[in-house]
BALO-825379 format. One line per 2 residues: number of its first residue (from 1); for each residue y, x, z of N, C-alpha, C, O. Coordinates in pm, whole numbers, plus 50000, padded with zeros to 5 digits. Layout:
BEGIN
NUM	Y/X/Z/Y/X/Z/Y/X/Z/Y/X/Z ~ ...
***
This chain:
BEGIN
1	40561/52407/53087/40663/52321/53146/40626/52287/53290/40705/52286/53384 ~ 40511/52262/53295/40482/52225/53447/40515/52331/53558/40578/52328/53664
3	40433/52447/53473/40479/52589/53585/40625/52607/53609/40658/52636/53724 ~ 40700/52596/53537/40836/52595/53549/40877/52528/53681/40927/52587/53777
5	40841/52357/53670/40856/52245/53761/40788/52298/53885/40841/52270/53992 ~ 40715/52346/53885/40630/52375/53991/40709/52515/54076/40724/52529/54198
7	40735/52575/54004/40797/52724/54041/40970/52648/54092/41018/52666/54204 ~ 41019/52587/54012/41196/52515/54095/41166/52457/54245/41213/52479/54357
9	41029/52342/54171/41028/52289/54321/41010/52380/54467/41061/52362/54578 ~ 40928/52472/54424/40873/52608/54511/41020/52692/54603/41031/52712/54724
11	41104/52724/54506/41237/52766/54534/41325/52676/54611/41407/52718/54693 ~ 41302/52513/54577/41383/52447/54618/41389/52410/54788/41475/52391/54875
13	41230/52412/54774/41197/52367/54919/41143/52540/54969/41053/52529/55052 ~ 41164/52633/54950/41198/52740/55041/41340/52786/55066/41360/52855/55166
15	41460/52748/54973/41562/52778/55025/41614/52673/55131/41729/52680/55175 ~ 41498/52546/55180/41551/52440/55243/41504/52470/55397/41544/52442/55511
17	41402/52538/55340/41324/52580/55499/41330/52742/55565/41301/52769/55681 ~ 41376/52838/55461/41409/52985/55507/41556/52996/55616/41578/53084/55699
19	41628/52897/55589/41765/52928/55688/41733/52869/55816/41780/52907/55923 ~ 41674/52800/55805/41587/52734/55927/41482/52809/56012/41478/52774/56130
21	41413/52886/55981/41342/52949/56027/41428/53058/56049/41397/53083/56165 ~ 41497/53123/56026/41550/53253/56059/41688/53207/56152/41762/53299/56188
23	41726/53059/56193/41840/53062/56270/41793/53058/56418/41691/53015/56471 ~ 41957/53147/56489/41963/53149/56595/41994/53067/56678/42091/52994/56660
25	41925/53060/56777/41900/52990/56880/41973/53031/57020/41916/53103/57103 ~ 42079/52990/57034/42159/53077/57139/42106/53068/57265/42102/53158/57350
27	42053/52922/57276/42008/52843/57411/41916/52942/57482/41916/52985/57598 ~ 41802/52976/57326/41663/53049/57375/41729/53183/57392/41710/53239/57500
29	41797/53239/57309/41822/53409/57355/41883/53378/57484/41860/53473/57558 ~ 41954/53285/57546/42051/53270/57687/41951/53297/57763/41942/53406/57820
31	41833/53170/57781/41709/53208/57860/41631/53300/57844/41533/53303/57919 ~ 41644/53390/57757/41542/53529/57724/41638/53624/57789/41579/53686/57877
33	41748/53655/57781/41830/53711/57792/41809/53686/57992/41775/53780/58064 ~ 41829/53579/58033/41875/53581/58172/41690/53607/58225/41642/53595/58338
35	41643/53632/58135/41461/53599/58241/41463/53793/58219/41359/53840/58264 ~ 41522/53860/58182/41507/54015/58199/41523/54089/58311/41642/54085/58344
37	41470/54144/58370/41509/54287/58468/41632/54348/58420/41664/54361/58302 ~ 41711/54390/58542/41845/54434/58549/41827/54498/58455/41868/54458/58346
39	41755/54625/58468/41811/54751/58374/41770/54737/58231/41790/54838/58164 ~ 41711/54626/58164/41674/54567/58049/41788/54535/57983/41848/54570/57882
41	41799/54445/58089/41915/54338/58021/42048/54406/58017/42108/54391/57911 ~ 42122/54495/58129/42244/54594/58122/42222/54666/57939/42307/54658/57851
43	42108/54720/57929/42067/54806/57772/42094/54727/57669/42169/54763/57578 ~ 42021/54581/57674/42077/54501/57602/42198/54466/57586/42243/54456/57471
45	42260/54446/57672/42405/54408/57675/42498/54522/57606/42582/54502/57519 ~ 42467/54636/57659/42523/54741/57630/42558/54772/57470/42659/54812/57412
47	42425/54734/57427/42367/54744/57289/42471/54641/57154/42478/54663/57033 ~ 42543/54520/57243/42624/54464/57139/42771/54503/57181/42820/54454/57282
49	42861/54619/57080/42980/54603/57172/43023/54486/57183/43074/54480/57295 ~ 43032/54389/57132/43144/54256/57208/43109/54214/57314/43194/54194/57401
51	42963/54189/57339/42961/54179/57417/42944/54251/57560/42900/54191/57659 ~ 42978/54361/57560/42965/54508/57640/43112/54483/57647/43158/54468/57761
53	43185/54476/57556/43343/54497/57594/43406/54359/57666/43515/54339/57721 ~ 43288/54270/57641/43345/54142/57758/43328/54128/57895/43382/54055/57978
55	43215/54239/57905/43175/54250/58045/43270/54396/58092/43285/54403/58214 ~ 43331/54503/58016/43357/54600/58062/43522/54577/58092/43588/54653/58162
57	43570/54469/58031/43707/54413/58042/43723/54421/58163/43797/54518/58179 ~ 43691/54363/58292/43726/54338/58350/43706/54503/58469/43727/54502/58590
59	43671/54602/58400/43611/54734/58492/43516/54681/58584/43474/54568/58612 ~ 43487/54843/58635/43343/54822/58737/43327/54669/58808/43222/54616/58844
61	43432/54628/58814/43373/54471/58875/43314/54423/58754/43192/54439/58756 ~ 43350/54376/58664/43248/54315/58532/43106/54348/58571/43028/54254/58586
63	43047/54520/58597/42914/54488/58589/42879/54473/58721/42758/54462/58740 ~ 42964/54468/58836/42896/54476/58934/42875/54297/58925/42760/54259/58946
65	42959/54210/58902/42962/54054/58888/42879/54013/58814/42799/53922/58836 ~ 42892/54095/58697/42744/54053/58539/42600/54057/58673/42536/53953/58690
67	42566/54184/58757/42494/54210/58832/42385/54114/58898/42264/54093/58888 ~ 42490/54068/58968/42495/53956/59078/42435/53837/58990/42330/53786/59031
69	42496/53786/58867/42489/53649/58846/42450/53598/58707/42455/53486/58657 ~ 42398/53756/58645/42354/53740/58492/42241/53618/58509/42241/53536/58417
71	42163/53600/58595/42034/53542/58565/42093/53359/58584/42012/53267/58571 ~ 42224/53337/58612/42282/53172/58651/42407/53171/58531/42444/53061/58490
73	42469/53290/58479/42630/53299/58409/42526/53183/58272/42418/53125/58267 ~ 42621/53201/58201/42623/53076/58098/42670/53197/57986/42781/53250/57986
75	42548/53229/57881/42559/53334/57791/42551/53271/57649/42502/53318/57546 ~ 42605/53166/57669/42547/53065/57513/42679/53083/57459/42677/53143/57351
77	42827/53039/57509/42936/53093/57458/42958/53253/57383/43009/53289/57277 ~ 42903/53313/57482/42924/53477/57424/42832/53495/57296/42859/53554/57191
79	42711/53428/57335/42633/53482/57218/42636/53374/57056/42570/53379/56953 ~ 42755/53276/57108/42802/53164/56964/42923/53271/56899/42928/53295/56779
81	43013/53327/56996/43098/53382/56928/43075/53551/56858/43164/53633/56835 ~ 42936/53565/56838/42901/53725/56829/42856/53640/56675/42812/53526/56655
83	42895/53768/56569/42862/53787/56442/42717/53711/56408/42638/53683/56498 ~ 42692/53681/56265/42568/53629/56267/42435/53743/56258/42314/53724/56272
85	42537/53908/56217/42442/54007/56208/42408/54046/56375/42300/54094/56409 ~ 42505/54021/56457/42508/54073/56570/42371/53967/56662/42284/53992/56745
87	42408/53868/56602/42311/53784/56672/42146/53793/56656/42050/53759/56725 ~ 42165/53859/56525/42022/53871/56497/41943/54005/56564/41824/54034/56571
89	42089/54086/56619/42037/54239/56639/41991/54201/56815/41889/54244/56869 ~ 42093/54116/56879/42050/54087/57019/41939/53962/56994/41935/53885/57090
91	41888/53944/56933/41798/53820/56971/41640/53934/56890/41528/53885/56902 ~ 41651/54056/56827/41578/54181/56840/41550/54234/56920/41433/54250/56955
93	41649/54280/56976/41660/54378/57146/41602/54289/57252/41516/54323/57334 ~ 41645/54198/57243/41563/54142/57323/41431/54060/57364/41390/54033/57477
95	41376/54028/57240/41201/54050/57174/41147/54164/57194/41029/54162/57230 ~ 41228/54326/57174/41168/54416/57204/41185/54453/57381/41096/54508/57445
97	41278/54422/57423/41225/54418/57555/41164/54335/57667/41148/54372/57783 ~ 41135/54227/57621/41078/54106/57675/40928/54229/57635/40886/54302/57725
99	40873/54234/57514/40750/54314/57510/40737/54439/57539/40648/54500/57480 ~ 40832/54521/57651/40805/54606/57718/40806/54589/57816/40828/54689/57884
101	40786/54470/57883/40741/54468/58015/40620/54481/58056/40596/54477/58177
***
């Protein structure tokens, strides 16, 4: 009986603390995201279509503007309205290229 009690409580307080640990943080990917080298961060970007198709909306001005002002634009909107799988894949891409520098 105890192991039982012991094993619920175990479950109880890891399903309380696993969604927590694995949520996204838009704020921090915004600032990971804007602290990259151009041609990093273009790959990254590239890498989620929505958000590739928000910057490509507007044609060659989109990236020449993304260009200019990725490291000041405000990426916390774009990256609230991207999927929760999508979010996890850019807040990847960009762990892996923060560690290829």
């Amino acid at each position: 009986m105890m192991i039982a009690m012991r094993k619920l409580l175990f479950l109880l307080l890891t399903s309380l603390w696993l969604p927590a640990a694995f949520a996204v943080d838009s704020q921090q990917m915004e600032r990971d995201l804007q602290r990259l080298p151009w041609p990093q961060f273009r790959q990254v970007i590239e890498s989620i279509p929505k958000m590739k198709a928000d910057v490509e909306a507007y044609g060659p001005i989109g990236w020449s503007y993304v260009q200019q002002s990725y490291k000041t634009h405000g990426w916390k909107k774009n990256i609230d309205k991207l999927s929760e799988d999508h979010q996890k894949q850019l807040a990847e891409l960009i762990r892996t290229a923060k560690a290829a520098r």
